[in-house]
C-alpha positions as CSV (number, residue, x, y, z in Angstrom):
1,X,36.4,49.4,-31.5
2,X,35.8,51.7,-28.4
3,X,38.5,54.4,-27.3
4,X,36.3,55.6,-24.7
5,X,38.0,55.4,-20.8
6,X,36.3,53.8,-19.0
7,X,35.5,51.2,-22.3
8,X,32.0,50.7,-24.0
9,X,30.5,47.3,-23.2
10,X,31.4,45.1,-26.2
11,X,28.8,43.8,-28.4
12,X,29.2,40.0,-26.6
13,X,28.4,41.8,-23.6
14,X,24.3,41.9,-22.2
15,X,24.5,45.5,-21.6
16,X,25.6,46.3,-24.9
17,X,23.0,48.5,-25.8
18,X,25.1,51.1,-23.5
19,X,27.7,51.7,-25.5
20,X,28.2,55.6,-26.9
21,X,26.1,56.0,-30.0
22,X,28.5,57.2,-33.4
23,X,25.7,57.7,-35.6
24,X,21.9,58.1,-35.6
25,X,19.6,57.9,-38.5
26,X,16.4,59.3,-37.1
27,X,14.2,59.0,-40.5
28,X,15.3,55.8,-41.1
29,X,15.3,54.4,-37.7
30,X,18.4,53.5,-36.6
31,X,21.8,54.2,-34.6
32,X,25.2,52.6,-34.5
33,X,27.3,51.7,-31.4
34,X,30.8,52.2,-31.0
35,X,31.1,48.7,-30.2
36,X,29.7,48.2,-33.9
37,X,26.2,46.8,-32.4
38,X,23.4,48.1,-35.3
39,X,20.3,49.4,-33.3
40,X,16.8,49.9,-34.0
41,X,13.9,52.0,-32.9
42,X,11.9,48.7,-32.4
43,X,14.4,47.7,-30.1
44,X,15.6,44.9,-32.5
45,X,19.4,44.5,-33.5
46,X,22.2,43.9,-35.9
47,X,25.4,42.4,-33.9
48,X,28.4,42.5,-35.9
49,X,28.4,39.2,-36.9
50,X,25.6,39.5,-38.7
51,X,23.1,37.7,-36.0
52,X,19.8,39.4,-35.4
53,X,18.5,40.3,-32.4
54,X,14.5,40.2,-32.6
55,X,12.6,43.1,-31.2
56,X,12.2,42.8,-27.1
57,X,9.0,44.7,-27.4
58,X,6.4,45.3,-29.5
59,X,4.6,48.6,-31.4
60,X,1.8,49.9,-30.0
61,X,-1.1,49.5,-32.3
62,X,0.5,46.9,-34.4
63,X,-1.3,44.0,-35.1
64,X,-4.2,44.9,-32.8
């Protein structure tokens, strides 16, 4: 998916959150990567293969 030179990581990769974001939904929380890698704010994830990355840390305040 990337055109960028040097290349995005892909979304295999485990640096993949480093790709170049191509759109950002600040009210709803979320950004896409050119390598097609769904973000979160929670840090959790949406690979495009449909797998789920959980959340690697966790809200302040929730569930305190």
């Amino acid at each position: 998916m990337c055109r960028h030179n040097p290349p995005c990581p892909t979304a295999e990769a485990p640096d993949r959150d480093a790709a170049k974001v191509t759109f950002h939904d600040g009210i709803l929380g979320w950004s896409r990567l050119c390598n097609g890698v769904v973000i979160f704010e929670d840090t959790g994830e949406l690979l495009p293969n449909g797998e789920i990355v959980p959340p690697r840390r966790t809200l302040a305040g929730v569930g305190s």
